[in-house]
gemmi code that builds the backbone of each chain (N, CA, C; Angstrom):
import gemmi

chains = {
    "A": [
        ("UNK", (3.544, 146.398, 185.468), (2.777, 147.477, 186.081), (3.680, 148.610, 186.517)),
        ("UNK", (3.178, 149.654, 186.724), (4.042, 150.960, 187.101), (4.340, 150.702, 188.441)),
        ("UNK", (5.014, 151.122, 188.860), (6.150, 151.563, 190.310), (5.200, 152.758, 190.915)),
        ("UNK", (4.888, 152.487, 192.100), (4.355, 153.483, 193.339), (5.441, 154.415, 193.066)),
        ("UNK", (6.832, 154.176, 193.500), (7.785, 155.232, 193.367), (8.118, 155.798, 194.911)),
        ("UNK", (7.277, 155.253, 195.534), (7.271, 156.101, 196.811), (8.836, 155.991, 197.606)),
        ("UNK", (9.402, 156.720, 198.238), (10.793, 157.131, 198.975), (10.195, 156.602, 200.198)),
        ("UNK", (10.440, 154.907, 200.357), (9.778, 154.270, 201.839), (11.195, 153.157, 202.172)),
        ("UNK", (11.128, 152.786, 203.824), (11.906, 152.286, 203.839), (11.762, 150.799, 203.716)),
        ("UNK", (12.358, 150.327, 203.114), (12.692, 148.570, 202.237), (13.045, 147.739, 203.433)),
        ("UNK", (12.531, 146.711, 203.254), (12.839, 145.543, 204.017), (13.254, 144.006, 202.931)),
        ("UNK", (14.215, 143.671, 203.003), (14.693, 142.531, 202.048), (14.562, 141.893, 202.247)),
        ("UNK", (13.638, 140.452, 202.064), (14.031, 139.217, 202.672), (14.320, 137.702, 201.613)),
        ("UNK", (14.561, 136.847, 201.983), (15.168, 136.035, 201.203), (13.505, 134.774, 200.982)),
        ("UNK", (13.496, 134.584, 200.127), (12.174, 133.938, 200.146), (12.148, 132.405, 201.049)),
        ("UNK", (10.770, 132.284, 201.652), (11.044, 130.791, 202.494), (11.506, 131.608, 204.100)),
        ("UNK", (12.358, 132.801, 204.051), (12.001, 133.701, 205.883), (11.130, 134.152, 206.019)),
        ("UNK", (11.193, 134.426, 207.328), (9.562, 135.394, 208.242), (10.162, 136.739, 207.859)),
        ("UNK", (9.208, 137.279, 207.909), (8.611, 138.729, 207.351), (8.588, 139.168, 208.750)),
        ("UNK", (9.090, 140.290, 208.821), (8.230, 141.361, 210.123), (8.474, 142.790, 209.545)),
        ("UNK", (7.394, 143.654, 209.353), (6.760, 144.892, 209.074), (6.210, 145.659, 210.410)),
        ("UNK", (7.308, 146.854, 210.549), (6.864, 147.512, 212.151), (5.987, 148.967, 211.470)),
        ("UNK", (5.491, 149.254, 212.387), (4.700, 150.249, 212.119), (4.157, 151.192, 213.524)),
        ("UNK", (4.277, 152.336, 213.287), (4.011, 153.239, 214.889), (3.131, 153.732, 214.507)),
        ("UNK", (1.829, 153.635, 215.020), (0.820, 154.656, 215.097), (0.799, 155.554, 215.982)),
        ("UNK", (-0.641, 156.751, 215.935), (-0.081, 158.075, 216.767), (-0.894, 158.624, 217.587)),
        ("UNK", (-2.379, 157.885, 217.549), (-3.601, 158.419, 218.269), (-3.554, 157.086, 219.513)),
        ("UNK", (-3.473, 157.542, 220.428), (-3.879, 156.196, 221.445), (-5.172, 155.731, 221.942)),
        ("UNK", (-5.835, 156.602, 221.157), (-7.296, 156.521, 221.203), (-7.734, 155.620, 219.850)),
        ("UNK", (-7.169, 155.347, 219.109), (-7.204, 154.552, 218.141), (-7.870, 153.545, 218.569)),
        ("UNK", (-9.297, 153.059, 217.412), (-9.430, 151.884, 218.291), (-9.738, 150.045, 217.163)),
        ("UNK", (-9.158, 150.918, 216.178), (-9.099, 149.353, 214.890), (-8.003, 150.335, 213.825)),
        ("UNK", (-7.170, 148.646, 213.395), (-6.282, 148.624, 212.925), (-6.159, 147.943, 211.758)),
        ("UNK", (-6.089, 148.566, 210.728), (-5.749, 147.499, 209.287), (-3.964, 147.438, 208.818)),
        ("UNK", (-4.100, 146.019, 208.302), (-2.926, 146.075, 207.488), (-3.534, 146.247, 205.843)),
        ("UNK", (-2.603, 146.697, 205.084), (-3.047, 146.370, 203.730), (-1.950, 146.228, 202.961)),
        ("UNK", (-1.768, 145.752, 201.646), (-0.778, 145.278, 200.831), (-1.004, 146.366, 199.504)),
        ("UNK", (-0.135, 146.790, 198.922), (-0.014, 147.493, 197.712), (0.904, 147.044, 196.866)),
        ("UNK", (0.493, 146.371, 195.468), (1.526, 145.482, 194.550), (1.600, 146.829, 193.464)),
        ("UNK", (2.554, 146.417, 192.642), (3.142, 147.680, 191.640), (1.434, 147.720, 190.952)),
        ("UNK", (1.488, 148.985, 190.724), (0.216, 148.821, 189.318), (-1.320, 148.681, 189.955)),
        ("UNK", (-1.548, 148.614, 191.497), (-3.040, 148.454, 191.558), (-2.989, 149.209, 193.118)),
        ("UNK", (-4.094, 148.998, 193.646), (-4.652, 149.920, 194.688), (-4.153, 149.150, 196.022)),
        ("UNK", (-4.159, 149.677, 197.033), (-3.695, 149.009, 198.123), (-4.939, 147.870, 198.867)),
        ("UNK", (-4.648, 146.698, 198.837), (-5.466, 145.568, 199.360), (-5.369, 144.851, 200.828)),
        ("UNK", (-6.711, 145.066, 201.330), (-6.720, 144.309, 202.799), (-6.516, 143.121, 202.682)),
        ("UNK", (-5.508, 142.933, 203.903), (-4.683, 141.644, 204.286), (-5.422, 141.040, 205.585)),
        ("UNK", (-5.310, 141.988, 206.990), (-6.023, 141.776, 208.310), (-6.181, 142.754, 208.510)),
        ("UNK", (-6.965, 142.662, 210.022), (-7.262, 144.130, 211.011), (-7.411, 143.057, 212.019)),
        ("UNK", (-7.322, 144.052, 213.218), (-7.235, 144.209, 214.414), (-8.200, 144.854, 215.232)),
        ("UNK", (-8.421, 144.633, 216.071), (-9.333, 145.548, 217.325), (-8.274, 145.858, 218.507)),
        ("UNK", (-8.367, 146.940, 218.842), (-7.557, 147.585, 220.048), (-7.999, 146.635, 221.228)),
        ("UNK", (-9.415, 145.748, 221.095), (-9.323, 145.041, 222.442), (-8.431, 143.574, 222.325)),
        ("UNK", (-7.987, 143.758, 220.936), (-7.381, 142.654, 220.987), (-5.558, 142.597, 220.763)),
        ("UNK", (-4.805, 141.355, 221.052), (-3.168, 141.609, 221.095), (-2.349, 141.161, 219.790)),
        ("UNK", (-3.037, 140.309, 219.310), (-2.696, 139.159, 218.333), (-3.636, 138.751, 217.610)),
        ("UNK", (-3.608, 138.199, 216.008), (-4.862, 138.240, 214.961), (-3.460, 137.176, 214.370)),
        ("UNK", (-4.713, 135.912, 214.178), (-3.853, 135.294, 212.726), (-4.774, 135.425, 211.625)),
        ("UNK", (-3.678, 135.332, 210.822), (-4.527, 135.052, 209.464), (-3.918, 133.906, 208.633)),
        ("UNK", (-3.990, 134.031, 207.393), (-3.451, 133.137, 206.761), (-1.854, 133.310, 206.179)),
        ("UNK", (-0.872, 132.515, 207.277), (0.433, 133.035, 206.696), (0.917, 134.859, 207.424)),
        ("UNK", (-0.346, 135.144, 207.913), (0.193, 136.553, 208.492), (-0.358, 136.837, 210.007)),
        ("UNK", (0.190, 137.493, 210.605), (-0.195, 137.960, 211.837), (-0.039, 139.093, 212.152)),
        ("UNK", (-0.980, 139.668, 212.637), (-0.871, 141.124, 213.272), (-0.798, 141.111, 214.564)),
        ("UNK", (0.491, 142.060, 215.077), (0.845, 142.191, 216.441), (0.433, 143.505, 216.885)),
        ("UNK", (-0.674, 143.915, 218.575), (-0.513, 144.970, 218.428), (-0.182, 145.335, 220.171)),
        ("UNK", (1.013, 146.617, 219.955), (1.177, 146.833, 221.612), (0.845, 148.206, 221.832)),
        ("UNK", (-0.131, 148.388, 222.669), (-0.880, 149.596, 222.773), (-0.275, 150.257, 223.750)),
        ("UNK", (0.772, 149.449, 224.623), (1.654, 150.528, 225.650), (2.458, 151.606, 224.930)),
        ("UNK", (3.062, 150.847, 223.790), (3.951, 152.036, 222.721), (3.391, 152.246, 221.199)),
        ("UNK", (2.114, 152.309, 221.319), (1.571, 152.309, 220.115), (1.904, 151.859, 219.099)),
        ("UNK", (1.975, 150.726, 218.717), (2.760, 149.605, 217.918), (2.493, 148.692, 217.322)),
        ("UNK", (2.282, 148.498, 215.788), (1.651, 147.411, 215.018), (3.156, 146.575, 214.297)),
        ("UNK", (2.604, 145.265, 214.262), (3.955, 144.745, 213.380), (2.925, 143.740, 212.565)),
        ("UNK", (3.065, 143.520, 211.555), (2.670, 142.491, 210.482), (3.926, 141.519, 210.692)),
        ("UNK", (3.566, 140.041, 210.730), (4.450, 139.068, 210.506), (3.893, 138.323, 209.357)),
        ("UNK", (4.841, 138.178, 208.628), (4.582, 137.101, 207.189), (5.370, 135.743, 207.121)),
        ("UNK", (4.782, 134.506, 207.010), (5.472, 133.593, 207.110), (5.619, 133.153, 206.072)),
        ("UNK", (7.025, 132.081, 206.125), (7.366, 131.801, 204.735), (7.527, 132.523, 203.805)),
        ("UNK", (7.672, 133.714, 203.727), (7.685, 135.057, 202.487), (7.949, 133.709, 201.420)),
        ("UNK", (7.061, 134.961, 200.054), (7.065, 134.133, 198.811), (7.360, 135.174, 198.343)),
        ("UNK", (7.708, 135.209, 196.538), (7.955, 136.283, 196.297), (6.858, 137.517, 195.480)),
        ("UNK", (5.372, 136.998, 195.486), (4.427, 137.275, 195.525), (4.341, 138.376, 196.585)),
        ("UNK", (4.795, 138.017, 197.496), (4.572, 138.911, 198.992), (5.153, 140.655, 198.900)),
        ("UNK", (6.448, 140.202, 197.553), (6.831, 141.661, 197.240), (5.673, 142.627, 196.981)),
        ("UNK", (5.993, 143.914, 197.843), (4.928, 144.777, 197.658), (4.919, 146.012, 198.814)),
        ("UNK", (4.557, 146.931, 199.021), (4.282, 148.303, 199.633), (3.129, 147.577, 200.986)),
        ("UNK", (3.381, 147.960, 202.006), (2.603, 147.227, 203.138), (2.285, 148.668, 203.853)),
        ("UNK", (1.256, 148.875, 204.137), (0.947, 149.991, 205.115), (-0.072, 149.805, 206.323)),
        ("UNK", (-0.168, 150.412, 207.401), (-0.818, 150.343, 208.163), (-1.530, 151.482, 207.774)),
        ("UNK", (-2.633, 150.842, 208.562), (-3.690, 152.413, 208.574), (-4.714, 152.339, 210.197)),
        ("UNK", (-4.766, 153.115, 210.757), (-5.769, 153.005, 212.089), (-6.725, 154.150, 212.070)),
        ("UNK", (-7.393, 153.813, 212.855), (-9.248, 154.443, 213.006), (-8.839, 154.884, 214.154)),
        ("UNK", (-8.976, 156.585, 213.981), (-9.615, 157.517, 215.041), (-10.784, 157.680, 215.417)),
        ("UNK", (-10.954, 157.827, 216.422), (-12.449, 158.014, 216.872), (-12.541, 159.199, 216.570)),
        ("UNK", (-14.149, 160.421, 217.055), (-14.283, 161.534, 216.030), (-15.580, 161.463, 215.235)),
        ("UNK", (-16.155, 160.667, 214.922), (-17.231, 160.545, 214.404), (-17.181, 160.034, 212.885)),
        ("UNK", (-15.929, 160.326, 211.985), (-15.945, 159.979, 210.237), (-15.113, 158.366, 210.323)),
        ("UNK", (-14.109, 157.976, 211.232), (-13.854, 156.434, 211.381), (-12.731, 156.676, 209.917)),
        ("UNK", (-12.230, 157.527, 209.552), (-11.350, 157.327, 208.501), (-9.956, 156.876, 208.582)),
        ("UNK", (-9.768, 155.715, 208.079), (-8.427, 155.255, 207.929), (-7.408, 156.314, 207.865)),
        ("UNK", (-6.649, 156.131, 208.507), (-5.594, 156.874, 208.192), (-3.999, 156.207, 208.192)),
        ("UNK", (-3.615, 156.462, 206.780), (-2.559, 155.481, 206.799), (-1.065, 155.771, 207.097)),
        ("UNK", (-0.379, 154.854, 207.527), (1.079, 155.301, 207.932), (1.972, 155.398, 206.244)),
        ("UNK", (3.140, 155.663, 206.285), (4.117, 155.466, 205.012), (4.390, 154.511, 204.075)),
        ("UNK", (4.239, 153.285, 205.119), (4.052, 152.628, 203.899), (6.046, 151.921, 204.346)),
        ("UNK", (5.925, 150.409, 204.088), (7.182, 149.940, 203.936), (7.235, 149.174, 202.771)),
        ("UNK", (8.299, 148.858, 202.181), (8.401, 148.029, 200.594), (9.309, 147.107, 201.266)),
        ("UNK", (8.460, 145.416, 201.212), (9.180, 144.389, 201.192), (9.519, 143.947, 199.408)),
        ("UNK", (11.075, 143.339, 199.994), (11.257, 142.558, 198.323), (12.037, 141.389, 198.814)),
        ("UNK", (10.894, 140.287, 198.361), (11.556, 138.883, 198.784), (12.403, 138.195, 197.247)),
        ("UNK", (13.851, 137.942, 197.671), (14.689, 137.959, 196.787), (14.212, 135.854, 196.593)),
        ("UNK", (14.297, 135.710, 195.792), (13.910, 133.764, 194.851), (15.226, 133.094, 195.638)),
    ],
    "B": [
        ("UNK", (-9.265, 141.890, 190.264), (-10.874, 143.228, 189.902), (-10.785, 143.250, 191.565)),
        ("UNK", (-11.656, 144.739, 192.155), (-11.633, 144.857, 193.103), (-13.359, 145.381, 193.204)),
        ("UNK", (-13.509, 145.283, 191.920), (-15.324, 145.649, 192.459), (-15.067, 147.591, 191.593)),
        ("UNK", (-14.118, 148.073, 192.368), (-14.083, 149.590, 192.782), (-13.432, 149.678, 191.105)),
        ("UNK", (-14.034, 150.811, 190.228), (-13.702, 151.328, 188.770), (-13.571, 152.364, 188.774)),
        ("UNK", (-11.692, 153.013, 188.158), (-11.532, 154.127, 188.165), (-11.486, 154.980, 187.084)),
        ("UNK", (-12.128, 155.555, 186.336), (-11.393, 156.135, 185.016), (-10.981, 157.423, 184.911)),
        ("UNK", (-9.563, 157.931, 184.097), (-9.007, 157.529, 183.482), (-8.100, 156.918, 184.029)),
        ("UNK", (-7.558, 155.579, 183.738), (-6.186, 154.909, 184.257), (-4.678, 156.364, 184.307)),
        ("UNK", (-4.679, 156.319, 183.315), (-3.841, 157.930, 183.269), (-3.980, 158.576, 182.593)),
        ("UNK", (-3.625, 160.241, 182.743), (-3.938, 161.615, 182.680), (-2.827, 162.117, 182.256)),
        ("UNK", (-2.479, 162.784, 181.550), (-1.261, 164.072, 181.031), (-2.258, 165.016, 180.722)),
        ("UNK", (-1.964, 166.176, 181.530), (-2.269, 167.341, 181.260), (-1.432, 168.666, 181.589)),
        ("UNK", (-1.789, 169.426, 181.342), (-0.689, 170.683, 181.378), (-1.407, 171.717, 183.057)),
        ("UNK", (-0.224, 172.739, 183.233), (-0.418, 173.285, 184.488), (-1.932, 174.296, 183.948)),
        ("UNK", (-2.628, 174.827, 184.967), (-3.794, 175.441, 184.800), (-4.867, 174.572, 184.149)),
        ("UNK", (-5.288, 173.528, 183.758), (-5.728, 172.793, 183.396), (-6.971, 172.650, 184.304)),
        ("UNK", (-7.493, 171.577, 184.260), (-8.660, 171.365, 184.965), (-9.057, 169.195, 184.017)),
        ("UNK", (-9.467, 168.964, 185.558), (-9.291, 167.793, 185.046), (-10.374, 166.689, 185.764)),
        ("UNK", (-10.988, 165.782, 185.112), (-12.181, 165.181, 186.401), (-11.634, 163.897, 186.231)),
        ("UNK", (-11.999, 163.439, 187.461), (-11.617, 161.895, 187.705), (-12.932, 161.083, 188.518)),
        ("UNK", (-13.171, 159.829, 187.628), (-14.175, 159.049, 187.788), (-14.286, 157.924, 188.555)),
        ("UNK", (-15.159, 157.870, 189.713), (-15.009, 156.278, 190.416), (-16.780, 156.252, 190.553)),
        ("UNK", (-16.644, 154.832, 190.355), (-17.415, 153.230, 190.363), (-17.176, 152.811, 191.840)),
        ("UNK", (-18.390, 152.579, 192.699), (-17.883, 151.887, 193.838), (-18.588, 150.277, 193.475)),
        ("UNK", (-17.657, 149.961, 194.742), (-18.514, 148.235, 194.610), (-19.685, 147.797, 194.643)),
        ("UNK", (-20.200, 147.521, 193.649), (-21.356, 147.053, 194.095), (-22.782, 146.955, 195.863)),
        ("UNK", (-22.972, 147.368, 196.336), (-23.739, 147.467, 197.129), (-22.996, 148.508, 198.167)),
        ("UNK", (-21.697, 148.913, 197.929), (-21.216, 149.972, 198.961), (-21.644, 151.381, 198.627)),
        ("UNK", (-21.971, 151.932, 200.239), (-22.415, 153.722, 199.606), (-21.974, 154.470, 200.112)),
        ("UNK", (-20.515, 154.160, 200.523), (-19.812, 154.786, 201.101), (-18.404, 155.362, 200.025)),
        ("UNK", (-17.895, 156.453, 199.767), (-17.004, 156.622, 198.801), (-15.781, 157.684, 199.336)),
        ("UNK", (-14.562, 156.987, 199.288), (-13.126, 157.583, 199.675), (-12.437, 158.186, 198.782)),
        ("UNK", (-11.979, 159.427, 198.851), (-10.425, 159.421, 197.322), (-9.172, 159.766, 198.654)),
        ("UNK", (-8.039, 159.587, 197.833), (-7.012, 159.642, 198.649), (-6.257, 159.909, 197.363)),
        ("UNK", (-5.274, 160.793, 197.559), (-4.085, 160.666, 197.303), (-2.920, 159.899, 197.653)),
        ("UNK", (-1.696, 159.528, 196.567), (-0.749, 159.540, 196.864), (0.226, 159.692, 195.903)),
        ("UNK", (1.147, 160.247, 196.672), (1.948, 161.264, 195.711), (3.634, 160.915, 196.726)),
        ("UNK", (5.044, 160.756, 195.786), (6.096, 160.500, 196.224), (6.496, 160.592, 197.769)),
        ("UNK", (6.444, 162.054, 198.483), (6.484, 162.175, 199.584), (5.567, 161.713, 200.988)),
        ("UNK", (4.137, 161.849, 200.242), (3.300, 161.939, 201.206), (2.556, 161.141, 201.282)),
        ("UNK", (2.725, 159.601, 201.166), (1.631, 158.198, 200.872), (0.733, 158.949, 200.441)),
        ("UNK", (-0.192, 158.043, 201.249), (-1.582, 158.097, 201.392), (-2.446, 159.180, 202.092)),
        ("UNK", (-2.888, 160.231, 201.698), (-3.453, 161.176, 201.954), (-4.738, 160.998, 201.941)),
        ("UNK", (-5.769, 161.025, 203.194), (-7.645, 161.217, 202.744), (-7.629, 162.207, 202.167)),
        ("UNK", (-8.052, 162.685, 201.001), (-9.099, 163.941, 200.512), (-10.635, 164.192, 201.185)),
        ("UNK", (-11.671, 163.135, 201.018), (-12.559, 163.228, 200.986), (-13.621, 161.939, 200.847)),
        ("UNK", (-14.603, 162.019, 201.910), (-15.825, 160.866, 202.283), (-17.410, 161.223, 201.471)),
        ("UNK", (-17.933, 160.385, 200.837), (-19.229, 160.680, 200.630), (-20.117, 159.454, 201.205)),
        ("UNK", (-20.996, 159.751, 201.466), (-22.127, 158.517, 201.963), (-23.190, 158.795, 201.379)),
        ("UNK", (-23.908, 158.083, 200.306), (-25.176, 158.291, 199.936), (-25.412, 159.320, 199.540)),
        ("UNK", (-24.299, 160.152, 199.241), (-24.719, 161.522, 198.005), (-24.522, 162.917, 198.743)),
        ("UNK", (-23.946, 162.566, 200.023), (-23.277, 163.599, 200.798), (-22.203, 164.239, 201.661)),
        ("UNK", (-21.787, 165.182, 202.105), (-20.665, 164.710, 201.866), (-20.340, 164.477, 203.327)),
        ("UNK", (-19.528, 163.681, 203.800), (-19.329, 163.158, 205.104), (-17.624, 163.612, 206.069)),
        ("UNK", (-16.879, 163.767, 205.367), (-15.604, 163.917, 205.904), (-14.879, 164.664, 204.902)),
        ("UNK", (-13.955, 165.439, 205.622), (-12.710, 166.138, 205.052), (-11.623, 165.992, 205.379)),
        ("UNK", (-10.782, 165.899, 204.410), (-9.155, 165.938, 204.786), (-7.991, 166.932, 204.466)),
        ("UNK", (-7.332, 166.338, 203.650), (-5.872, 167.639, 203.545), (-6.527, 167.800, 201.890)),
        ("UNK", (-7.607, 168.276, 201.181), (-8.539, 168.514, 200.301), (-8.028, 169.858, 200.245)),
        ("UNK", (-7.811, 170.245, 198.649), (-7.485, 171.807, 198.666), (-8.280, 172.138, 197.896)),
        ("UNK", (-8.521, 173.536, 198.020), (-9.810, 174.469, 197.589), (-9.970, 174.287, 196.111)),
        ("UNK", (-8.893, 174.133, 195.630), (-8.566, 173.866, 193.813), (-9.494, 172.865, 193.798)),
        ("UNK", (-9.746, 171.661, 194.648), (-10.258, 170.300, 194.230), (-12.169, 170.189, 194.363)),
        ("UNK", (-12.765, 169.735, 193.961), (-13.804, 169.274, 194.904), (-14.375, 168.007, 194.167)),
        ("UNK", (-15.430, 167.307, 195.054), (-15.758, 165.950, 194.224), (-17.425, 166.163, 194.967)),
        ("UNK", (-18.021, 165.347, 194.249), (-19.085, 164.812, 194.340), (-19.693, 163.567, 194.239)),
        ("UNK", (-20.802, 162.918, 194.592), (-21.189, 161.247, 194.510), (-22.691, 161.672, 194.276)),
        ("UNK", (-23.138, 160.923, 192.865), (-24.311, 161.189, 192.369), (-25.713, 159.977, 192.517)),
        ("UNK", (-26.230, 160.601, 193.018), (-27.565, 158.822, 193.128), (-27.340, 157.680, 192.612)),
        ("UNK", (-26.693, 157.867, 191.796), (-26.596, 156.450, 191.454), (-25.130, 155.794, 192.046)),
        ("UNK", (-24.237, 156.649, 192.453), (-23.371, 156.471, 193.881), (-22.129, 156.477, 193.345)),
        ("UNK", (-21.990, 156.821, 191.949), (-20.556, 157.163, 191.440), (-20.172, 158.328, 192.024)),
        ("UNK", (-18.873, 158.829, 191.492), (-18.423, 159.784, 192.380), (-17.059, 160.081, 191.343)),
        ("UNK", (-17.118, 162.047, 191.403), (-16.242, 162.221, 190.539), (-15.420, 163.462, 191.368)),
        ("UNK", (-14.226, 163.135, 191.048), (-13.522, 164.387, 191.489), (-12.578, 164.990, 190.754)),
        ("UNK", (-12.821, 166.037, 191.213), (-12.649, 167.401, 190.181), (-11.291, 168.195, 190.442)),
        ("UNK", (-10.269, 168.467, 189.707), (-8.895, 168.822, 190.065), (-8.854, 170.614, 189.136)),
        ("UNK", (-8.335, 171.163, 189.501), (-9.089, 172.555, 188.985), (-7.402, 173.564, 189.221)),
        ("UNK", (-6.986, 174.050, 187.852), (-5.920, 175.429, 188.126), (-4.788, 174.062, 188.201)),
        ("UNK", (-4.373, 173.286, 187.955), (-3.732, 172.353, 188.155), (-1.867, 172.961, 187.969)),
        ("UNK", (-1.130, 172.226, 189.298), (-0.215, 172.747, 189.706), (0.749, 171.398, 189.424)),
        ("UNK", (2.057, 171.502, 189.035), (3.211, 170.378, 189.196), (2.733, 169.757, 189.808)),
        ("UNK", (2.944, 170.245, 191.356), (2.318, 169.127, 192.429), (1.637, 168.371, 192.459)),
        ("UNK", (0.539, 168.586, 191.721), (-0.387, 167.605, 191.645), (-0.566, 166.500, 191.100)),
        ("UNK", (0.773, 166.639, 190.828), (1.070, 165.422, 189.801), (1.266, 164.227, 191.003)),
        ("UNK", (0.089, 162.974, 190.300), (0.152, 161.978, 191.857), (-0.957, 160.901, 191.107)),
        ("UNK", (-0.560, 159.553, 192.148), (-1.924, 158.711, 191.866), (-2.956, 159.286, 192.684)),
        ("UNK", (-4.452, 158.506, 192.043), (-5.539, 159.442, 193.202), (-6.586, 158.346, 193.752)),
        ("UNK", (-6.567, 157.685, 194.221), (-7.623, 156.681, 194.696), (-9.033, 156.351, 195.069)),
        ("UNK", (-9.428, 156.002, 194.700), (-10.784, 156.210, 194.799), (-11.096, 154.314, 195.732)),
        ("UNK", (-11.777, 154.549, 197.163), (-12.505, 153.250, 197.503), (-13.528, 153.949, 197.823)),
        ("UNK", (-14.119, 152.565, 198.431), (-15.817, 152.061, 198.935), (-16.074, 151.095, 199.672)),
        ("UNK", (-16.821, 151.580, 200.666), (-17.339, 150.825, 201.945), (-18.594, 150.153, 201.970)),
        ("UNK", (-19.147, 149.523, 202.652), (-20.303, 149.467, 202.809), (-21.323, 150.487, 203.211)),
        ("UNK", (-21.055, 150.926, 204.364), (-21.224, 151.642, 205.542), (-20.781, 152.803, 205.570)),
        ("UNK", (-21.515, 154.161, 206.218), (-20.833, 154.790, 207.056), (-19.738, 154.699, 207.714)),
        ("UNK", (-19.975, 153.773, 209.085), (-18.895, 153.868, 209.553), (-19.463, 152.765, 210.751)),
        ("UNK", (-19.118, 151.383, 211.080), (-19.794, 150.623, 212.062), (-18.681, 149.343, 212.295)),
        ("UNK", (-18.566, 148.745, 213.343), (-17.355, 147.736, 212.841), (-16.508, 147.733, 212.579)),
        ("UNK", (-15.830, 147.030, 211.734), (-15.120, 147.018, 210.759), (-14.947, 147.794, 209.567)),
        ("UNK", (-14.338, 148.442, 209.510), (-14.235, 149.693, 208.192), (-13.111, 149.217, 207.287)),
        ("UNK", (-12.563, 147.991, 206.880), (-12.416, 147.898, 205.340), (-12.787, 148.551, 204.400)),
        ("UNK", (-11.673, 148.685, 203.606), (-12.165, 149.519, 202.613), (-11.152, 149.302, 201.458)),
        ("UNK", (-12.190, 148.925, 199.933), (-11.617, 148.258, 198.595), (-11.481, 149.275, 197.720)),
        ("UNK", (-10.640, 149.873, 197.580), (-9.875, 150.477, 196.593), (-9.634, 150.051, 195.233)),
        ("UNK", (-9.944, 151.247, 194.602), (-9.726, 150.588, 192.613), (-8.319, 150.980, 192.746)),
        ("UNK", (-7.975, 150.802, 190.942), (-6.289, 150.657, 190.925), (-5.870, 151.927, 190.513)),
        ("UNK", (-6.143, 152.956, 190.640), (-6.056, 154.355, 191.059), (-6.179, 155.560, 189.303)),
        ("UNK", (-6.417, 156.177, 189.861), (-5.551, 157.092, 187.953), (-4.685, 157.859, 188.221)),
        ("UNK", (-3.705, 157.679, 187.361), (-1.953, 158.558, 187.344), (-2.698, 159.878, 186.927)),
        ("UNK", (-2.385, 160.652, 187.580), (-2.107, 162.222, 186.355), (-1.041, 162.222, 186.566)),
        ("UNK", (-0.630, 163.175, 185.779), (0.696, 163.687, 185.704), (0.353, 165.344, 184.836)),
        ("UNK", (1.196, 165.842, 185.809), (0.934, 167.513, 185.222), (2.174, 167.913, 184.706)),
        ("UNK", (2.235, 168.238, 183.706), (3.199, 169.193, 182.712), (3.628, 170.569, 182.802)),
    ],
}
model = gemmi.Model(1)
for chain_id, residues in chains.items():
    chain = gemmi.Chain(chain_id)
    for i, (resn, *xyz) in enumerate(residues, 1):
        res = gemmi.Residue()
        res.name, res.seqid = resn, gemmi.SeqId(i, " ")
        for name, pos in zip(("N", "CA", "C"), xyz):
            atom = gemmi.Atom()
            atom.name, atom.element = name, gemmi.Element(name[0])
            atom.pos, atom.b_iso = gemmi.Position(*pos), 0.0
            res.add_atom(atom)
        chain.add_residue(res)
    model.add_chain(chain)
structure = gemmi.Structure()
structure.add_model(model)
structure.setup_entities()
């Protein structure tokens, strides 16, 4: 599949470690939070979300951390596989009336075999 | 498969050009997103439709516009076409307006590329 290409910053990990993906959002009025995954070649795919009333979300193998004192999301991935390689972005909901995602840059994990 | 169908997968066309791009939403969603993204600037909203109107705006330039037709496809339209524009373009779909949870399934985008 083709390469995003995007100029984001990389996180390496060795397959079989934890994953952590930080992310700063910018509205503090924000009040839901997605993670999503982007693999070479296809569209970016929901992983979890979050609610601002909430601190912590598991999922399967992943967790979303969120600290609303410093506006602050982190994705944790356990066990990275090398499947997991891929473009990770946050995106959060402004209030406003349209609720449109709006996404951060975007980080590229590559879990090395 | 993500439900969400984009066509054309990719585009070569030349500058001044003019060019349309096609999305399929998921099945029972009537809600419709495009976004850009392009090297520098991820993920960019363009533009929201709900049920055939248009609902939200973003960093959308006057060159562009799109539409979503009753039957809830949705095409957008790239017009005078500049280098720049050279980018993937995304097209998702919601259920909803806007209630809850706002997930949202994205097809696997179409390349242009401008000449």
């Amino acid at each position: 599949g083709e390469s995003v290409g995007l100029h984001l910053p990389t996180l390496s990990v060795q397959e079989g470690d934890n994953s952590i993906i930080n992310c700063a959002y910018s509205n503090s009025a924000s009040d839901y939070f997605i993670w999503y995954k982007q693999e070479s070649g296809k569209g970016p795919q929901f992983i979890i979300d979050i609610r601002s009333n909430m601190d912590k979300r598991q999922g399967q193998r992943v967790t979303v951390l969120l600290n609303k004192t410093v506006k602050h999301l982190s994705l944790q991935i356990a066990a990275t596989q090398p499947g997991d390689s891929a473009v990770y972005f946050c995106a959060e909901r402004r209030p406003g009336g349209s609720y449109i995602p709006t996404f951060g840059r975007g980080t590229s994990l590559i879990v090395h075999p | 498969d993500s439900g969400v169908t984009q066509t054309p997968k990719h585009l070569i066309t030349a500058t001044g050009q003019r060019v349309t791009l096609r999305c399929s939403p998921r099945s029972g969603d009537l809600s419709v997103y495009w976004y850009q993204q392009s090297l520098d600037q991820g993920l960019q909203f363009l533009i929201q439709y709900y049920n055939g109107e248009e609902r939200a705006k973003g960093n959308i330039l006057e060159r562009f516009s799109a539409q979503q037709f009753p039957d809830l496809h949705s095409e957008l339209n790239l017009s005078s076409l500049e280098l720049g524009d050279s980018a993937l373009y995304f097209c998702a779909s919601s259920p909803r307006l806007a209630s809850g949870a706002n997930v949202l399934t994205f097809g696997a985008g179409s390349r242009l590329t401008v000449l």
